[in-house]
C-alpha positions as CSV (number, residue, x, y, z in Angstrom):
1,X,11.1,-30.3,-28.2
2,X,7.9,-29.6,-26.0
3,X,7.7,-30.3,-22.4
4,X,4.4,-32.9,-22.4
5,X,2.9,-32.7,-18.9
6,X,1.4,-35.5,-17.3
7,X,-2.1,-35.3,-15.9
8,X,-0.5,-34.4,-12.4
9,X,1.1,-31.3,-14.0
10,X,4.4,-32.7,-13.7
11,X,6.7,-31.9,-16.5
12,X,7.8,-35.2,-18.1
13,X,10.9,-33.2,-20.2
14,X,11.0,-30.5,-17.5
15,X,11.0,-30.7,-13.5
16,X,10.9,-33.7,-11.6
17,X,7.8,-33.4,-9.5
18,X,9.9,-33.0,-6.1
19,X,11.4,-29.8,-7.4
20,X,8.5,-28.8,-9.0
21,X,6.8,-28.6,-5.9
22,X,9.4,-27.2,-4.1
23,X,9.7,-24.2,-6.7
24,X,6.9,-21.9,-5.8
25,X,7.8,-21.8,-1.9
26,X,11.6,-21.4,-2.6
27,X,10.8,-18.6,-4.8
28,X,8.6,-17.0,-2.1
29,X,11.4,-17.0,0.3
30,X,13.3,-15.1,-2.2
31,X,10.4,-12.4,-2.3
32,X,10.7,-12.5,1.4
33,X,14.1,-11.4,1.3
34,X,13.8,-8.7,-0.9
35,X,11.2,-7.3,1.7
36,X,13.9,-7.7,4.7
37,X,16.1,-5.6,2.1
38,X,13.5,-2.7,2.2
39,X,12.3,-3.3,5.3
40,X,16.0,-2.3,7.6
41,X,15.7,0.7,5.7
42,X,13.6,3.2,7.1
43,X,12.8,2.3,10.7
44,X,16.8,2.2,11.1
45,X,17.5,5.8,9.6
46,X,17.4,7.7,13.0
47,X,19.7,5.0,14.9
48,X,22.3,5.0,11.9
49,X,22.3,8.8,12.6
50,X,22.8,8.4,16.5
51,X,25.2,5.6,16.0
52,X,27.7,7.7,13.3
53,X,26.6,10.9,14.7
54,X,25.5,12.2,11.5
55,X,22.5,14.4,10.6
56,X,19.6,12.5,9.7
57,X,19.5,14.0,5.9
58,X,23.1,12.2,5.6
59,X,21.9,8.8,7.6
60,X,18.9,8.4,4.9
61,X,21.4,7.6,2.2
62,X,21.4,4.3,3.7
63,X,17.5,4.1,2.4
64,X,18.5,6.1,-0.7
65,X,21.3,4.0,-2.2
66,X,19.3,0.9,-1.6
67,X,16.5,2.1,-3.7
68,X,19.0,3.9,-6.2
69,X,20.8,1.0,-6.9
70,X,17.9,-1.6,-7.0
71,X,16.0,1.1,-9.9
72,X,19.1,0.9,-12.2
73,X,20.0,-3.1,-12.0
74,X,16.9,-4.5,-12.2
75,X,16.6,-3.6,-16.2
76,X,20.0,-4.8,-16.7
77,X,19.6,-8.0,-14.5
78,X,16.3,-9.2,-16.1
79,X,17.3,-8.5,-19.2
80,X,20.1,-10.8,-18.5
81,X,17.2,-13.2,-16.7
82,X,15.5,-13.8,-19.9
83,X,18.4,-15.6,-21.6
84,X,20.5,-18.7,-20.5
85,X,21.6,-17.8,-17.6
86,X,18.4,-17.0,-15.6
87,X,19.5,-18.9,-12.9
88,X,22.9,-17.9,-13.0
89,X,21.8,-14.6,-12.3
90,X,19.0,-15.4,-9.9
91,X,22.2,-16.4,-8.0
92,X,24.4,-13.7,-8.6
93,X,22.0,-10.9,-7.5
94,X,21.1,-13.6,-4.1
95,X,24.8,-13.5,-3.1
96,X,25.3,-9.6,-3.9
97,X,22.7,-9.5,-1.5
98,X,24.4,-11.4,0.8
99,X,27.9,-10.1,0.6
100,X,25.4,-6.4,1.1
101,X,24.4,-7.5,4.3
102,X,27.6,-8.9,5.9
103,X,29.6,-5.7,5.0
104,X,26.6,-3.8,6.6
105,X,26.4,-5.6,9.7
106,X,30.1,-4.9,10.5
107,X,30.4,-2.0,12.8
108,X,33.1,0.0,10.5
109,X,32.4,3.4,9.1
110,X,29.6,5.0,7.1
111,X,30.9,4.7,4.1
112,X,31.3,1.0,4.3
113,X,27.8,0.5,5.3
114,X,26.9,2.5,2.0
115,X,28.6,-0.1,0.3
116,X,26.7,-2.9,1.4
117,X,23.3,-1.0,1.2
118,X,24.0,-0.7,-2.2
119,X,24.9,-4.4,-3.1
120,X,21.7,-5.2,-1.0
121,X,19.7,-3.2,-4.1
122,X,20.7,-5.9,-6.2
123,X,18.2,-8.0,-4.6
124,X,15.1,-5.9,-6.1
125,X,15.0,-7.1,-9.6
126,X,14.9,-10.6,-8.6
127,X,11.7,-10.8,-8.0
128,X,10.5,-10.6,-12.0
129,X,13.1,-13.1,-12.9
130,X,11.5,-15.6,-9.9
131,X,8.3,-15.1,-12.0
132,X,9.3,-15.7,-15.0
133,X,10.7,-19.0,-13.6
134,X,7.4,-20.1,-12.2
135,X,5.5,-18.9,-15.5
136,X,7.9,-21.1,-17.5
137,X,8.4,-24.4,-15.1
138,X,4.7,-24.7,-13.5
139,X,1.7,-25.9,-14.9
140,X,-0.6,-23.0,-16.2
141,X,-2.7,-22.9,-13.2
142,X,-0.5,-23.1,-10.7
143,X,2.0,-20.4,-12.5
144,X,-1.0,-18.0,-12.2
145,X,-1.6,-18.5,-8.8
146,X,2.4,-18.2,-8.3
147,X,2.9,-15.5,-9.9
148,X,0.1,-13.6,-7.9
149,X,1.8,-14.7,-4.5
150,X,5.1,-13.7,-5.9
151,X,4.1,-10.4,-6.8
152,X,1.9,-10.0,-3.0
153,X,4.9,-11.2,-1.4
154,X,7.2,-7.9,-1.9
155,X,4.2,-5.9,-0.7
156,X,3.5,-8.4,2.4
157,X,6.9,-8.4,3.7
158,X,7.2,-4.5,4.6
159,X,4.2,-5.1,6.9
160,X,6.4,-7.9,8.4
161,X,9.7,-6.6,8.1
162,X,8.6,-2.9,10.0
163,X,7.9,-4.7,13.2
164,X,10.8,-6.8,13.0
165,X,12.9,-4.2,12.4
166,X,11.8,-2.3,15.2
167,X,12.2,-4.7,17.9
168,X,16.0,-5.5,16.7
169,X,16.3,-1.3,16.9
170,X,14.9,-1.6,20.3
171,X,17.0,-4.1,22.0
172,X,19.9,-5.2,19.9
173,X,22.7,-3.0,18.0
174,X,21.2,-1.9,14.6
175,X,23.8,-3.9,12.8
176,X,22.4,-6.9,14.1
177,X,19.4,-6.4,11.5
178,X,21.9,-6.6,8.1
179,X,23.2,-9.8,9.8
180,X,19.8,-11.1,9.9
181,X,19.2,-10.3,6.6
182,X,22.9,-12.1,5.9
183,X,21.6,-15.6,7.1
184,X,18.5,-15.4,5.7
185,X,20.0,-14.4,2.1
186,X,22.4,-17.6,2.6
187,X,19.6,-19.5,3.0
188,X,17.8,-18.6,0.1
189,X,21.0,-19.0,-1.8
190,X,21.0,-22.6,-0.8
191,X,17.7,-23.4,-1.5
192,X,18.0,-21.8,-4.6
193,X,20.9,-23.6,-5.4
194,X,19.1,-27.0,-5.4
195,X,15.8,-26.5,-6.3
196,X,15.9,-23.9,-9.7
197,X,16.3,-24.9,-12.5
198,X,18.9,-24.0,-15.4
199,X,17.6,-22.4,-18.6
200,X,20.7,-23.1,-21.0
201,X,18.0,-23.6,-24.1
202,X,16.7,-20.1,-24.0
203,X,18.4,-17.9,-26.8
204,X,20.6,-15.8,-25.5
205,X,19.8,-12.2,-24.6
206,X,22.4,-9.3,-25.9
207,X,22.8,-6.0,-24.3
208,X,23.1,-2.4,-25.7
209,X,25.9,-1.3,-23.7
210,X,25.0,2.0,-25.1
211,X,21.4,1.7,-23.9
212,X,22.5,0.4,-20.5
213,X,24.7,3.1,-19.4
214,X,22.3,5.6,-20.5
215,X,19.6,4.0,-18.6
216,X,21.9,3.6,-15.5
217,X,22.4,7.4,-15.4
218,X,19.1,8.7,-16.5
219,X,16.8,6.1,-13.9
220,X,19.5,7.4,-11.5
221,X,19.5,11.4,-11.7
222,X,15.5,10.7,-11.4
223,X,15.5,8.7,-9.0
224,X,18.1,10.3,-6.5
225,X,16.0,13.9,-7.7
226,X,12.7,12.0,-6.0
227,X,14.6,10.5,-2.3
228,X,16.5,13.9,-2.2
229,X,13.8,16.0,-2.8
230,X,12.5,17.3,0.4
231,X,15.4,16.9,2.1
232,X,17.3,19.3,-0.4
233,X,14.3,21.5,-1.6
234,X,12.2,20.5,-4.5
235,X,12.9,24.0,-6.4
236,X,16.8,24.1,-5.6
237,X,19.0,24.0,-8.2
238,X,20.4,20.5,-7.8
239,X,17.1,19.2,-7.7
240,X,15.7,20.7,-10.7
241,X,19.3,19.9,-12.2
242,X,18.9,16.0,-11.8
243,X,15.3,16.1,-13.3
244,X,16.4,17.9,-16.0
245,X,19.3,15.6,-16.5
246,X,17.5,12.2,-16.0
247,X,14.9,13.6,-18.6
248,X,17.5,14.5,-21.3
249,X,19.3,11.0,-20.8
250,X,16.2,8.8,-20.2
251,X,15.3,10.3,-23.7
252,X,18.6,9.7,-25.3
253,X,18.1,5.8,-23.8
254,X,14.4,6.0,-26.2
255,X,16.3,7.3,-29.0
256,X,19.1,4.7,-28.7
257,X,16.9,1.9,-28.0
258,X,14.9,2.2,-31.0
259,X,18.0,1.9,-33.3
260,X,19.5,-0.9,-32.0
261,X,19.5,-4.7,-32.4
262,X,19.3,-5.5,-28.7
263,X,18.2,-3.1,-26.8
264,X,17.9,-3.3,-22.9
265,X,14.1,-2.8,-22.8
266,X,12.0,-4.0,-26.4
267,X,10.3,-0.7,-26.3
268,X,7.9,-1.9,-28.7
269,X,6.3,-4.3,-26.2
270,X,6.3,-1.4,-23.9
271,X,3.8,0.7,-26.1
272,X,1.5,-2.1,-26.4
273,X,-1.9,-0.7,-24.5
274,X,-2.4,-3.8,-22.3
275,X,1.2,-3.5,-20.9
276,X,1.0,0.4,-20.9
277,X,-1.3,0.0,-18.4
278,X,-0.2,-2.5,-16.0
279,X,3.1,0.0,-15.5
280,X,1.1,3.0,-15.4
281,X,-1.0,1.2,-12.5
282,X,2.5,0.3,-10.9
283,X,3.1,3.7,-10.7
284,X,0.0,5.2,-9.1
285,X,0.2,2.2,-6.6
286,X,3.5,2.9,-5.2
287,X,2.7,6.2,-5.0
288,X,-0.5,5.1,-3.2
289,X,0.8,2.8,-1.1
290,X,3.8,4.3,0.4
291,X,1.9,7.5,0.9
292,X,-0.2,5.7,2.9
293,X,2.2,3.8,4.7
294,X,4.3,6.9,5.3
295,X,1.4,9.0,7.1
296,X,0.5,5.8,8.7
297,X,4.2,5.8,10.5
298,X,4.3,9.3,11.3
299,X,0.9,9.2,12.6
300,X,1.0,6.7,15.7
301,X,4.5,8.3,16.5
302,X,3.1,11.9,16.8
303,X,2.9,12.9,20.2
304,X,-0.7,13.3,22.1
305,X,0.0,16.7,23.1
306,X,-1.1,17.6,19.8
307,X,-4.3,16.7,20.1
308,X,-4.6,13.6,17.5
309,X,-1.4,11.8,17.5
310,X,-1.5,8.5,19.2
311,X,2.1,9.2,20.9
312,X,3.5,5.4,20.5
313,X,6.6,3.9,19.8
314,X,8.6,2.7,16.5
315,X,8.1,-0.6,17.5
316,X,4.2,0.2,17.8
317,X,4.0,1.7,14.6
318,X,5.7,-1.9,13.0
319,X,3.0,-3.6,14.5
320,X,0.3,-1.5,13.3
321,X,1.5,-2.4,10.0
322,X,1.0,-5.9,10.5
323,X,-2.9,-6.2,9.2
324,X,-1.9,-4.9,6.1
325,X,0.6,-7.6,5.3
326,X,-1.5,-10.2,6.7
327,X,-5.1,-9.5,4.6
328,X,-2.8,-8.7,1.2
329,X,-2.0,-12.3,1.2
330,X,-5.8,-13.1,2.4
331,X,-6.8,-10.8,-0.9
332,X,-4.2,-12.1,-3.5
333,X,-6.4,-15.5,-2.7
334,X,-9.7,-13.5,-3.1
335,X,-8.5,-11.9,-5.7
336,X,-8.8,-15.4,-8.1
337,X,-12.0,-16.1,-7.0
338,X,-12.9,-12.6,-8.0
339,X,-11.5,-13.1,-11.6
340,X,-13.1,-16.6,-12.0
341,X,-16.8,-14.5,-11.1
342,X,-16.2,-11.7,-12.8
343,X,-13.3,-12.0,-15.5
344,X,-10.1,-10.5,-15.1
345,X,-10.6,-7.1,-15.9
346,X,-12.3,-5.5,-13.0
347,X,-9.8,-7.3,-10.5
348,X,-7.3,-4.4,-10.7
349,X,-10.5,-2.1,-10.3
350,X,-11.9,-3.6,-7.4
351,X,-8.8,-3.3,-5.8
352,X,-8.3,-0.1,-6.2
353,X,-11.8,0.8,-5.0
354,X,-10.7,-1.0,-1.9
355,X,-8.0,1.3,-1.2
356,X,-9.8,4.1,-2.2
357,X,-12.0,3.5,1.3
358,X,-9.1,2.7,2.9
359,X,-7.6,6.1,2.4
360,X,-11.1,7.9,2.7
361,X,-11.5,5.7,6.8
362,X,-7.6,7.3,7.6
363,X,-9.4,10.4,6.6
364,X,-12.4,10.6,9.2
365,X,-11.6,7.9,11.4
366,X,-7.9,8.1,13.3
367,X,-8.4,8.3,16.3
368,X,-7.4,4.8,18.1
369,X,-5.1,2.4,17.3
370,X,-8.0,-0.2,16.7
371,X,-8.9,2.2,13.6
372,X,-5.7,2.3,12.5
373,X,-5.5,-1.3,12.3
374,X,-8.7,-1.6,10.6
375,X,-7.5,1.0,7.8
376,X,-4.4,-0.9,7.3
377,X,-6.4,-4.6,7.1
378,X,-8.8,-2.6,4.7
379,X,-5.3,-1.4,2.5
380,X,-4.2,-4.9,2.6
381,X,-7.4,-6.3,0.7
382,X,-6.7,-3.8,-2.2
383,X,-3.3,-3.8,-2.2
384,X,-3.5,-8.1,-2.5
385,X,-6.2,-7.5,-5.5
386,X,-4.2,-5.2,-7.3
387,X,-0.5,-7.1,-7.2
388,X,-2.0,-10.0,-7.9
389,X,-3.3,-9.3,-11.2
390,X,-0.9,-7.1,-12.3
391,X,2.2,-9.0,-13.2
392,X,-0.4,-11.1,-15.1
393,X,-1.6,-7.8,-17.4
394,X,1.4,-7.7,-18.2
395,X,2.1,-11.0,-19.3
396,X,-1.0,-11.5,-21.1
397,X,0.8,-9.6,-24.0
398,X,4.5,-10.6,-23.7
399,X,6.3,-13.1,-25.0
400,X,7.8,-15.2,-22.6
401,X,11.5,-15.0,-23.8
402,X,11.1,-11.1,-22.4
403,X,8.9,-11.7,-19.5
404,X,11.3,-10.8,-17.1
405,X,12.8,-7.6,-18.9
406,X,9.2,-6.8,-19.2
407,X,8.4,-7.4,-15.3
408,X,11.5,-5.9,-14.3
409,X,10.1,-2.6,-16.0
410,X,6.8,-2.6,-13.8
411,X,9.1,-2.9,-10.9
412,X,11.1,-0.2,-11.3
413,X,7.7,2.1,-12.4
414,X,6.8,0.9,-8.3
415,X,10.0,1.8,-7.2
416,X,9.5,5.2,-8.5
417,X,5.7,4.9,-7.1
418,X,7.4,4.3,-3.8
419,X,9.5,7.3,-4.1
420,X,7.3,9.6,-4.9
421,X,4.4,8.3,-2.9
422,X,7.1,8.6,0.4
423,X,7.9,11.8,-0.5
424,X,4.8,13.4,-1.4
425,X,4.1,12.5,2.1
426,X,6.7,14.4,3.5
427,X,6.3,17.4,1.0
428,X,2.1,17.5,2.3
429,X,3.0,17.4,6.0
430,X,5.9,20.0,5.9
431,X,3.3,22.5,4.0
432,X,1.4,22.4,7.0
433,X,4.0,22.1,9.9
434,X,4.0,25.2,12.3
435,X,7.5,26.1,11.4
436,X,11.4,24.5,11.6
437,X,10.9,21.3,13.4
438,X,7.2,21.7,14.3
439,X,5.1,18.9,14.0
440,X,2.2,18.9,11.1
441,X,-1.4,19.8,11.8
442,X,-3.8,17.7,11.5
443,X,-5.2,19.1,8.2
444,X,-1.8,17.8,6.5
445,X,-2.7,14.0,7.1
446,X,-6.5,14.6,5.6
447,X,-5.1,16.3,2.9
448,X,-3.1,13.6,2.3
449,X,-5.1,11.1,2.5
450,X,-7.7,12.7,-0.1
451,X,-4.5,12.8,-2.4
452,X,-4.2,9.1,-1.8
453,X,-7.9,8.3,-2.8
454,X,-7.3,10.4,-5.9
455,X,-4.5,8.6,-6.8
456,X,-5.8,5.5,-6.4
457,X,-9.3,6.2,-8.4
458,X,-6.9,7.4,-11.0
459,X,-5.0,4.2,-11.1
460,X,-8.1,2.0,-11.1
461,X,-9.5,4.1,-14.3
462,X,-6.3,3.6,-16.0
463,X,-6.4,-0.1,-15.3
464,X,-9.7,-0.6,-16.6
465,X,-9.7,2.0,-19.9
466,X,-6.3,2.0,-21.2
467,X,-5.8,-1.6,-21.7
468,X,-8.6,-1.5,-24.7
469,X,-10.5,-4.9,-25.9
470,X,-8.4,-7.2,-23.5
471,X,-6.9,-11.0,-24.5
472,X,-9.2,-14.1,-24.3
473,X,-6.5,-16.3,-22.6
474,X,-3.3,-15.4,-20.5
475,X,0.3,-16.4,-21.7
476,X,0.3,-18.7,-18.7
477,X,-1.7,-21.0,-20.8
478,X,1.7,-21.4,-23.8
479,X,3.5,-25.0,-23.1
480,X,6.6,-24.8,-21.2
481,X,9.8,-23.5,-22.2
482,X,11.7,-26.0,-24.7
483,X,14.8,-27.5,-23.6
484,X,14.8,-26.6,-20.1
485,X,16.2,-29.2,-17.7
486,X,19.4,-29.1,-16.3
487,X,20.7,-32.3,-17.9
488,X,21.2,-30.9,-21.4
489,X,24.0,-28.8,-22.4
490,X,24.4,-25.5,-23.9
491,X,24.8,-24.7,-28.0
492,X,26.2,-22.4,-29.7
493,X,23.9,-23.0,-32.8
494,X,20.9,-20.9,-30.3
495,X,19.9,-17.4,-32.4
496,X,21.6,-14.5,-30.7
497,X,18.6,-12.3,-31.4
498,X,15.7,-11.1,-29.5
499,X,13.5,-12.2,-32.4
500,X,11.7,-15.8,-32.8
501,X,9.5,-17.3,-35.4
502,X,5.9,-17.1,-34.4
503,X,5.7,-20.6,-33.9
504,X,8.0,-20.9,-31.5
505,X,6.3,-22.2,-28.1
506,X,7.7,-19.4,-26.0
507,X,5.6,-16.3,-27.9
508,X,1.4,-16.0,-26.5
509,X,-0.5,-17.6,-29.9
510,X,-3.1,-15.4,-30.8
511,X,-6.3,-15.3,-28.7
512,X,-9.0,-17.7,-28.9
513,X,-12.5,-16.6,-30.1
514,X,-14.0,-17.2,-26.6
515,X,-15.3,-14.4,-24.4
516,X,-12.9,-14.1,-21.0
């Protein structure tokens, strides 16, 4: 049975309208706390250090884990997402996130707070399982403009969560930020709670346990080879080691995946050109954006005495940050108007281009703070274009029964942009640092930021040439998920396969003849 939808764009057979209106800014708040997650990582590293009296190579585990353990569950938790438990583990992942942040904020040992860093990573692949709610349980319209906030929102919320983060560093006790994050996550669990929906009609979702475990390691190696890498030496042998390791396993997971029944990710979708490109983009935008964001950090912080820092505080340096969230959630609204102009195709371009002069102004003009700002407002307005659209290039050519899985992949391709983008940051600016603890010349940000514009022209040709011929219409436009609300009960008799019949509401129907 389809959901019919009144004229309102209420679901008769799905949400009441109450919930349904209450969905998108639930959601959002979930997004929100997945920033705070990332966001009391960074800025905090040098305090954890002070506070345990560690080095500050052993204090940026607490960053590392985090990211770590939010690469390797997100697969496995929106593969789980596209079944009958969505919400389920919406839920789950909320509350690992809050039992995270408690164990953090209590003023124990080291150790411990590694613990609750790590739960906290949970938290990172619930943002593609909140889009494939709202893609499923909003009107098509309204899911394309939610997924684009969605998508913004992660990106946003470091702008926010820097400043914030600073100002607890500043005058409270550091673990006073992972309580924070604790009653916010509670909050969102509650909300959550009463406002999303249950999914027990989906068909249920299988997992290669084969495939998962050799995903787990092989996303791991790589991904502790990129946090670790300056820090440890990118030629030494434990770094070469976990490359070569994370490289032999991720290609067992390829071989294993395309013999089984279920595997974790439907590599088949994954070679499709359309989607090819979105998580190709994914990566060059992390990389772009945290490279950016990285030199950007350093930057105000470096002293005056070397004749181009700006010599302010943390907490200055959050705040500078500040213009980029606020015009990436100005641009992920520009960015529809855009598409309704000019199609949806040179969205992801535009964007790019966008960043491109953003990285090209940090280049040749530094040398205030008002500068600064204005290069992070102008990285904001390409960022905003570029998130927006790209969850939806994706889903242009998934079905929705593996929306998430498939979303959950282009996050983890920006969680290894991230990494790489941060450290290639680090890796530029200690080729040009006068020598063990010297500060970086001022050659090492330009080059940098060239790198950064290359990057991002790369990722804006890849958006517009690899996808090919793209689709007339957008998934977004399929009927609601069958079978959705929470008053009916599970069954047994659901297929326990990842294949439907082509008629079946949930898969895109073929592209209509009309031009886009």
């Amino acid at each position: 049975m389809t959901a019919v939808r009144e004229p309102s764009g209420s679901a008769v057979a799905g949400l009441p309208a109450r919930r349904e209106r209450a969905l998108l800014p639930v959601l959002v708040l979930v997004g929100l706390l997945i920033s705070l997650v990332g966001s009391v990582g960074a800025p905090l590293v040098p305090t954890i250090a002070r506070a345990y009296d560690l080095a500050e190579g052993t204090a940026q585990w607490s960053l590392t884990i985090t990211l770590m353990c939010g690469a390797v569950s997100t697969p496995l938790l929106t593969r789980l997402g596209d079944g009958p438990h969505r919400r389920r583990v919406l839920l789950g992942g909320l509350l690992a996130a809050v039992l995270g942040s408690v164990l953090a904020a209590i003023p124990g040992s080291f150790p411990l707070l590694l613990v609750g860093r790590g739960l906290q990573g949970a938290a990172n692949g619930l943002l593609p399982i909140a889009m494939s709610i709202v893609r499923d349980h909003l009107p098509a319209e309204r899911a394309r403009r939610a997924v684009a906030v969605l998508s913004v929102t992660a990106a946003a919320g470091v702008g926010l969560g820097y400043p914030v983060t600073g100002l607890i560093a500043k005058y409270l006790d550091f673990h006073a930020g992972y309580a924070v994050v604790a009653g916010f996550g509670l909050v969102a669990v509650a909300l959550a709670a009463a406002v999303v929906p249950s999914d027990l009609g989906r068909p249920r979702r299988r997992i290669d346990p084969r495939g998962a475990v050799l995903l787990v390691l092989g996303f791991g190696a790589v991904m502790l080879a990129l946090s670790e890498g300056v820090q440890w030496g990118w030629a030494s042998p434990r770094i070469l080691g976990l490359f070569v390791a994370g490289v032999v396993l991720l290609a067992g997971w390829v071989w294993q995946e395309s013999r089984s029944a279920h595997p974790v990710v439907d590599l088949r979708i994954m070679g499709d050109r359309t989607v090819l490109a979105g998580n190709l983009t994914a990566v060059l935008a992390g990389v772009g954006m945290y490279l950016l964001l990285s030199l950007v950090v350093r930057f105000v912080q470096t002293p005056v005495s070397t004749g181009y820092g700006l010599g302010e505080t943390v907490l200055v340096a959050g705040f500078v940050l500040i213009p980029f969230s606020v015009f990436s959630v100005i641009s992920s609204r520009v960015a529809a108007r855009l598409e309704n102009w000019l199609g949806f195709r040179p969205v992801i371009p535009i964007g790019c281009a966008v960043f491109v002069a953003a990285m090209l102004e940090f280049r040749f003009a530094h040398g205030s703070l008002w500068e600064i700002c204005l290069v992070m407002g102008a990285a904001g307005l390409g960022v905003g274009c570029v998130f927006a659209a790209m969850p939806r290039l994706i889903l242009r050519s998934v079905p929705a029964t593996q929306s998430s899985s498939a979303l959950g992949v282009n996050q983890v391709m920006r969680f290894i942009g991230f990494s790489v983008g941060s450290a290639l940051s680090a890796t530029v600016l200690e080729g040009y640092s006068t020598g063990d603890g010297g500060l970086p010349r001022v050659g090492g940000y330009d080059t940098a930021a060239v790198i950064g514009a290359g990057v991002w022209l790369t990722a804006g040709i890849v958006a517009y040439l690899v996808p090919g011929s793209t689709r007339a219409e957008p998934a977004f436009d399929q009927p609601p998920a069958p079978r959705t609300t929470d008053s009916l009960p599970a069954t047994d008799s659901l297929p326990a396969t990842d294949s439907l019949p082509a008629t079946d509401p949930l898969v895109p129907a073929e592209p209509r003849a009309s031009a886009e």
